[in-house]
N, CA, C and O of each residue as an XYZ file, in Angstrom:
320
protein
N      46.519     16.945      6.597
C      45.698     15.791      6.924
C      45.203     15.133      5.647
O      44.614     15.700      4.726
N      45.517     13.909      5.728
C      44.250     13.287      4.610
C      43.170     12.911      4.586
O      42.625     12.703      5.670
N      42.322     12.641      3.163
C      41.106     12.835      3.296
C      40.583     11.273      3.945
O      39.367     11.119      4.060
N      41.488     10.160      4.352
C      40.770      9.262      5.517
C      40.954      9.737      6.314
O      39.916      9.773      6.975
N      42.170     10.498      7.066
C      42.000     10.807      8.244
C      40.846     12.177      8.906
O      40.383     12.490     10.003
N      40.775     12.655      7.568
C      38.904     13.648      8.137
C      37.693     12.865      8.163
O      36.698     13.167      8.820
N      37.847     11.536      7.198
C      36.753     10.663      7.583
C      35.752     10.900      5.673
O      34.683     10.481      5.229
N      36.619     11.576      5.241
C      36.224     11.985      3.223
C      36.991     10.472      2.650
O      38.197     10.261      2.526
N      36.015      9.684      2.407
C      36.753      8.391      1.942
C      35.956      8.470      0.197
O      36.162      7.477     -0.500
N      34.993      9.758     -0.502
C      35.250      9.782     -1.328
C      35.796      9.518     -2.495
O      36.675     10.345     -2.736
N      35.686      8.851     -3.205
C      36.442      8.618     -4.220
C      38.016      7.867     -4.445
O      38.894      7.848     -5.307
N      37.688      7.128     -2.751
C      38.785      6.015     -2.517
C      38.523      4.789     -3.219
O      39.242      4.114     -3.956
N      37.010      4.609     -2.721
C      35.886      3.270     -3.002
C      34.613      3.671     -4.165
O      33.503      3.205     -3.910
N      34.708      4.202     -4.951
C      33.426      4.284     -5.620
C      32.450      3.819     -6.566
O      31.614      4.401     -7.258
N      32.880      2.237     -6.362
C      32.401      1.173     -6.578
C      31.776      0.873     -5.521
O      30.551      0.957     -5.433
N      32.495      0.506     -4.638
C      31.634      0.148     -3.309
C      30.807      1.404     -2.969
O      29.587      1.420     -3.132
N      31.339      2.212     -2.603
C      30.350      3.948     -2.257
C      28.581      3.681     -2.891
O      27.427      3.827     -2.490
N      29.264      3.245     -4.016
C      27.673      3.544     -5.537
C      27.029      2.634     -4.517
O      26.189      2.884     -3.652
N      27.898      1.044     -4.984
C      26.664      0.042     -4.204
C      26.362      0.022     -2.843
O      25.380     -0.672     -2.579
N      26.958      0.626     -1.799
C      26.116      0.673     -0.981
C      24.707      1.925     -0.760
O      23.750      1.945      0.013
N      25.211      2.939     -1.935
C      24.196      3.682     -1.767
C      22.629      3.049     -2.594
O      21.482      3.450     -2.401
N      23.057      2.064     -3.437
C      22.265      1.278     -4.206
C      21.497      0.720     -3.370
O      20.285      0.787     -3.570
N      22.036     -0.015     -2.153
C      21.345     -1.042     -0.961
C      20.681     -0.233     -0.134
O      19.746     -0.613      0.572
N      21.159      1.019     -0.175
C      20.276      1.990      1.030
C      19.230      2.625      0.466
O      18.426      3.223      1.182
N      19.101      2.585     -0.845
C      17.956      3.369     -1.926
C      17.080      1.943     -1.964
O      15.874      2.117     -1.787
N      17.449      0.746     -2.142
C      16.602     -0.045     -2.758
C      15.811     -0.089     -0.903
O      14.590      0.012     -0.777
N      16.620     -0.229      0.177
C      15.584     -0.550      1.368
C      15.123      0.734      1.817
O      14.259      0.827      2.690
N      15.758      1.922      1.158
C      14.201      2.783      1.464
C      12.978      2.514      0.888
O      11.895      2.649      1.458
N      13.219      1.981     -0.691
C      12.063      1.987     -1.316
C      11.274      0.948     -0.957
O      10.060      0.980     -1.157
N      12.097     -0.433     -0.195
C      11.343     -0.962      0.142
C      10.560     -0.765      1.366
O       9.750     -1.672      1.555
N      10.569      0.096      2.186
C      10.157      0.871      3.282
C       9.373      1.673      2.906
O       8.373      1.694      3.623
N       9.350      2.615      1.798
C       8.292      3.716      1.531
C       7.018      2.562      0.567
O       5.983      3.072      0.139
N       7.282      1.177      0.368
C       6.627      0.338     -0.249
C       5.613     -0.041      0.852
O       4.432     -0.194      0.542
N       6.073     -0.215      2.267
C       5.857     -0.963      2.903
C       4.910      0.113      3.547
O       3.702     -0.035      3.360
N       5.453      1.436      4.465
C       4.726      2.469      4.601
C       3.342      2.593      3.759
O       2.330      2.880      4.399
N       3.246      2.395      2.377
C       2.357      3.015      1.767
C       1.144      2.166      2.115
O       0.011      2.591      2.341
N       1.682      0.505      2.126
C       0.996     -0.512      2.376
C      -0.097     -0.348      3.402
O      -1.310     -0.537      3.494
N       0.852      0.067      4.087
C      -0.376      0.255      5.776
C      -1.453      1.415      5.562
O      -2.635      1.410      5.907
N      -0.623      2.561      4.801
C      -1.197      3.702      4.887
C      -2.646      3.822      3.979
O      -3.488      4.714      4.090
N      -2.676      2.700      3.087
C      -3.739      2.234      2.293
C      -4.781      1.523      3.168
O      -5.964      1.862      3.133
N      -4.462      0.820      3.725
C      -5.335     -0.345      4.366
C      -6.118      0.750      5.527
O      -7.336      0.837      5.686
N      -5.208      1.426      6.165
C      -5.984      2.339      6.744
C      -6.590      3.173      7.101
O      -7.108      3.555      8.151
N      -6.426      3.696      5.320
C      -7.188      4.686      4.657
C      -8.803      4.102      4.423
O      -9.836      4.743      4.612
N      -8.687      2.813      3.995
C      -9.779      1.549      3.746
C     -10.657      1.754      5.011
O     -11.871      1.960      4.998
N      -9.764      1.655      6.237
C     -10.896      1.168      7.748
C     -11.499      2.698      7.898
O     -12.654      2.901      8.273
N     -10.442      3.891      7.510
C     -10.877      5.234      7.672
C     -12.535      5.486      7.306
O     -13.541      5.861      7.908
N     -12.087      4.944      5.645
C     -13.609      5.086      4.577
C     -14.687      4.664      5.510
O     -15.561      5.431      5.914
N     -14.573      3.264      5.870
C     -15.152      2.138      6.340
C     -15.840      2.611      7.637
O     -17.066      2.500      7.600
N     -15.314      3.122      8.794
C     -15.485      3.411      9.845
C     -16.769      4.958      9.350
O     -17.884      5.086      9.856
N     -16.146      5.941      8.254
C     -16.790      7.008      8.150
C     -18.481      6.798      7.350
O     -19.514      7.468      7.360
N     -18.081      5.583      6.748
C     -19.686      5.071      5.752
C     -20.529      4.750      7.374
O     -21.573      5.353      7.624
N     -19.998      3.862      8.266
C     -20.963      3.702      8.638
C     -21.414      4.592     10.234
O     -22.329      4.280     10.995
N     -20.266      5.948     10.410
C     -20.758      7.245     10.789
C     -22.273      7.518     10.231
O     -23.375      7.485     10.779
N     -21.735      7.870      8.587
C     -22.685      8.164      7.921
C     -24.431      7.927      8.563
O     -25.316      8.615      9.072
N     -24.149      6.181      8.053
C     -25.272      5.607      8.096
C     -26.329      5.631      9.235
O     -27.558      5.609      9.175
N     -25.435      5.684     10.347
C     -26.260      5.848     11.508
C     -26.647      7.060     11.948
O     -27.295      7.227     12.982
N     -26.282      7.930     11.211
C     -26.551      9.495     11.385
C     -27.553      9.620     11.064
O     -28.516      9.888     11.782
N     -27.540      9.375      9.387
C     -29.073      9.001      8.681
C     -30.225      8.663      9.081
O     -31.289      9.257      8.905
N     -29.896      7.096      9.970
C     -31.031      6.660     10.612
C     -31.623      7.516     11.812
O     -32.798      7.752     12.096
N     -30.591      7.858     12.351
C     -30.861      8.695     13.315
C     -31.602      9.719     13.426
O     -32.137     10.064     14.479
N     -31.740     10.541     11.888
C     -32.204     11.563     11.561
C     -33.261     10.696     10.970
O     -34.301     10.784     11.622
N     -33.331     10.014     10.111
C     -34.924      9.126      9.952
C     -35.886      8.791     10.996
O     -37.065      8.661     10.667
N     -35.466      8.603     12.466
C     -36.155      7.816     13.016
C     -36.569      8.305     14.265
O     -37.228      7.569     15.000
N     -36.185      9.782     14.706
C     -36.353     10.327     15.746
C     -37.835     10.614     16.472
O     -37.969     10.515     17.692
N     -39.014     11.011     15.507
C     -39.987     10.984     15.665
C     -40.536      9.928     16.339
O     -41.352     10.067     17.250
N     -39.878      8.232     15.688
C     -40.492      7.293     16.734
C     -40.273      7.470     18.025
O     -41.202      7.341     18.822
N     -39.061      7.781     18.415
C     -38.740      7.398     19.956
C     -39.620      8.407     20.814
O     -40.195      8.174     21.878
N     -39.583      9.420     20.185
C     -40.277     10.741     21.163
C     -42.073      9.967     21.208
O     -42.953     10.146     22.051
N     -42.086      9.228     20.129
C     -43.795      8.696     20.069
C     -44.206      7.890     20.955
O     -45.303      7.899     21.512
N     -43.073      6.955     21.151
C     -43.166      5.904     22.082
C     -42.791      6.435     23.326
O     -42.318      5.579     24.074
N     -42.856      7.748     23.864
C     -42.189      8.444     24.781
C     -43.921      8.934     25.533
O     -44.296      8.793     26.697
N     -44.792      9.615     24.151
C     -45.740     10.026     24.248
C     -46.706      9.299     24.610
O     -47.671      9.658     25.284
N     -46.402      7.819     24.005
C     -48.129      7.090     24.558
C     -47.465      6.134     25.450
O     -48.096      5.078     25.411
N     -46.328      6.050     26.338
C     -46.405      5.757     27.396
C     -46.679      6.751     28.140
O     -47.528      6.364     28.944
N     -46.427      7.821     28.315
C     -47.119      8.978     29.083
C     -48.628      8.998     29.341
O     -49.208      9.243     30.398
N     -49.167      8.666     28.068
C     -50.680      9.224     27.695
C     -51.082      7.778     28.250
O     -52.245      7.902     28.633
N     -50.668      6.498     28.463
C     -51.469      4.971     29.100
C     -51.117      5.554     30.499
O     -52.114      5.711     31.204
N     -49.898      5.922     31.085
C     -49.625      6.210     32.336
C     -50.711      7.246     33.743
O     -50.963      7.176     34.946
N     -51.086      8.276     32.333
C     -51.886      9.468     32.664
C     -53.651      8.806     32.863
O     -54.533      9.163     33.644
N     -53.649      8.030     32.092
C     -54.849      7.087     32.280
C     -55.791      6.185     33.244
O     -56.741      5.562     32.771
């Protein structure tokens, strides 16, 4: 058998072979370019989304005493 007829076209074309492996390297890279693109931006909303976790946690933990207060002296006008 020959090596077209196993489908080994090797070193028939290896000019063409190179450049198409050239075209399939350059649009991966432009794909792992493109991938990274997104993977940034939504690393960004990740941060973004987690700062303002943060923040309201904070407050949350700042501010608890009021609500239970305002809990208390409506009780205590009610009891009145």
């Amino acid at each position: 058998m020959s090596k077209q007829q196993n489908g080994d076209t090797t070193g028939l074309r290896p000019e063409a072979d190179f450049a198409e492996a050239m075209k399939e390297l350059q649009r991966g890279e432009r794909t792992a370019a493109a991938l990274e693109g997104h993977l940034d931006s939504l690393e960004k909303k990740i941060e973004e989304l987690l700062a303002q976790a943060e923040k309201a946690d904070q407050e949350m933990k700042a501010q608890p005493g009021e609500s239970s207060d305002n809990v208390t002296e409506k009780e205590s006008k009610n009891a009145s």
